[in-house]
C-alpha positions in Angstrom: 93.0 -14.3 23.2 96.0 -15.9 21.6 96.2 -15.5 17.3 97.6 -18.3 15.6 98.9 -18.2 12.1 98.7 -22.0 10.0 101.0 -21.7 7.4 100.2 -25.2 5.3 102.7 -26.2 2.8 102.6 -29.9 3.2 100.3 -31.4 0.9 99.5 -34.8 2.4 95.9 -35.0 3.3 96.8 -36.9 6.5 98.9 -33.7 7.6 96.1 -31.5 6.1 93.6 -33.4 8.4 95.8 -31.8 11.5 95.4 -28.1 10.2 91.5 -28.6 10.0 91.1 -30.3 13.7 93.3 -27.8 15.5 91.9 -24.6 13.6 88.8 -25.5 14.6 89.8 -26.7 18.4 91.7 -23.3 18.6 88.5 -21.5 17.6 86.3 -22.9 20.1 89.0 -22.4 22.8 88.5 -18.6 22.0 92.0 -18.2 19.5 91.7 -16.1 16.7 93.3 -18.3 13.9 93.8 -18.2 10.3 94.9 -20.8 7.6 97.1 -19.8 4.7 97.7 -22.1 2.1 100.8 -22.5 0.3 103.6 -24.7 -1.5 102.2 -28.1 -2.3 98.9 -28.1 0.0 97.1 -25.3 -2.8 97.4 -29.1 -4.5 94.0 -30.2 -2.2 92.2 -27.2 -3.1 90.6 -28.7 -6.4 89.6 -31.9 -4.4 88.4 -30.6 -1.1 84.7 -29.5 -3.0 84.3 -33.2 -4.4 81.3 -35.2 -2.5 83.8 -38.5 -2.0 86.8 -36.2 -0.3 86.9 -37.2 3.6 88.0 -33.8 4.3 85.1 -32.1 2.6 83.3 -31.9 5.8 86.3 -29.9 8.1 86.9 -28.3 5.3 83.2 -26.7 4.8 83.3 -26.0 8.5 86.5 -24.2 8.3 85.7 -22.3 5.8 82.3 -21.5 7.6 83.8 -20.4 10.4 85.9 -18.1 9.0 89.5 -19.7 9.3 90.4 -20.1 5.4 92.7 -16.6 5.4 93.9 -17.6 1.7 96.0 -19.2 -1.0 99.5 -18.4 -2.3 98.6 -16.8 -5.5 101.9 -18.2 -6.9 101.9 -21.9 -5.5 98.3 -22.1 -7.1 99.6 -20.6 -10.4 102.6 -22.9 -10.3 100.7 -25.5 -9.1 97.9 -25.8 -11.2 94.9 -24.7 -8.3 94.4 -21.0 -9.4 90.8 -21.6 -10.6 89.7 -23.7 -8.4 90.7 -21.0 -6.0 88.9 -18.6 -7.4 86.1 -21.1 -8.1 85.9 -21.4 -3.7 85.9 -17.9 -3.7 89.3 -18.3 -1.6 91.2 -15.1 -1.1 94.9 -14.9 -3.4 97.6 -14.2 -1.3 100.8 -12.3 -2.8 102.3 -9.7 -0.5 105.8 -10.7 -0.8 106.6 -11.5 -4.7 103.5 -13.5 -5.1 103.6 -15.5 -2.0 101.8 -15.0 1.7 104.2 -13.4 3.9 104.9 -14.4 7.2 106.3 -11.4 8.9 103.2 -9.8 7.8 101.0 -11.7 10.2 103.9 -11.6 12.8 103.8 -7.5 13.3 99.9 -8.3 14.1 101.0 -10.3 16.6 100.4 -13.8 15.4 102.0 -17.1 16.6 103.0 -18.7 13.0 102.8 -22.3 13.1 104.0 -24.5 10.1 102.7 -27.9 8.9 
């Protein structure tokens, strides 16, 4: 089994569409795979919940499945998403001066892919 790392920091819905298909593709291909939110995608997070949003259906299956690792804890300070964060119940990511850290998921042997 192959462990993938989605490190999001675009926040275009049209690129955040991407992260949703292949997380779940790479799940049901047997990958372990997690998506960390940070930079300008923590942006979505407030939006993702509403009825209207045509993510809000990948979405609840991603985070159903498991595959929402977590949120930059500073990006969604910055940024203006820290309670809707917390509203989600989404986990606050800050292991290197606030922020999700990559090598982190690299010494547990993750592939880290960037969108």
């Amino acid at each position: 089994m192959e462990k993938f790392a989605l490190f999001v920091f675009n926040g275009d819905p049209l690129c955040f569409i991407h992260v949703l298909l292949n997380a779940l593709d790479m799940k049901g291909k047997g990958h372990e795979v997690k998506i960390i939110m940070e930079g300008a995608s923590v942006k979505l997070i407030p939006d993702l919940v509403k009825p209207e949003n045509p993510l809000g259906g990948l979405w609840k299956k991603n985070l159903a499945a498991g595959l929402v690792e977590g949120v930059c804890k500073a990006c969604s300070t910055k940024l203006g998403a820290l309670e809707a964060a917390k509203e989600q119940g989404l986990t606050l990511l800050d292991d290197m001066s606030g922020h999700p850290s990559m090598a982190t998921y690299r010494d547990k042997g993750y592939e880290i892919i960037t969108f």
